[in-house]
C-alpha positions in Angstrom: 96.0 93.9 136.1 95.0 95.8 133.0 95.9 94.6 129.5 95.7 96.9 126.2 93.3 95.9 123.7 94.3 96.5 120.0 92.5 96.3 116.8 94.6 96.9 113.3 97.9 98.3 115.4 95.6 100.8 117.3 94.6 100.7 121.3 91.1 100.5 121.2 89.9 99.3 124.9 91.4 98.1 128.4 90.7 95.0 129.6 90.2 94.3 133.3 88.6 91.6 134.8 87.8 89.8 132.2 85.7 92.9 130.8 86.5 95.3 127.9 86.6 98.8 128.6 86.2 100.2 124.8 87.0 104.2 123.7 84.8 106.0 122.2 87.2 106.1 119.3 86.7 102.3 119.1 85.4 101.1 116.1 82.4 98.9 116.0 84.0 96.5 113.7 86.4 96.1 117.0 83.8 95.8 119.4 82.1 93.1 117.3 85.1 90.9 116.6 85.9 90.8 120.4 82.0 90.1 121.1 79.7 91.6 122.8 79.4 92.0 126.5 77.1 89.8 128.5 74.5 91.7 130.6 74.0 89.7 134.0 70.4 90.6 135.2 71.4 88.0 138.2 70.3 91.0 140.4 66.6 91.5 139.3 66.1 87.8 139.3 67.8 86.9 142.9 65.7 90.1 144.4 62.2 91.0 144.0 61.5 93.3 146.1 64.6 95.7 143.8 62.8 94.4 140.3 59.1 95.2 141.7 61.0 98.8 142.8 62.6 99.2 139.6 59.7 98.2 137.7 56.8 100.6 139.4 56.0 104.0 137.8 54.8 107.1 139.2 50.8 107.6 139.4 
């Protein structure tokens, strides 16, 4: 289920699953007072062969 997210009377995001979706029209004052998302690099850690992939460069 998807709540509003409002900032001074004004929809500024959706949140869903425990994540904010912001709009571009969102104001960074907004996006800072709600904090800023955490970036899970669980993936690159759990699999190396997908880092050491992600992570080469072309000769």
């Amino acid at each position: 289920m998807e709540n509003a997210v409002y900032w001074n009377g004004r929809q500024v995001g959706i949140e869903s699953a425990g994540r904010i979706l912001w709009f571009t029209s969102a104001p960074q004052e907004a996006i800072a007072a709600y904090g800023r998302p955490q970036v899970d690099n669980g993936a690159l850690v759990a699999d190396p062969v997908i880092a050491r992939n992600l992570l080469k460069t072309a000769p």
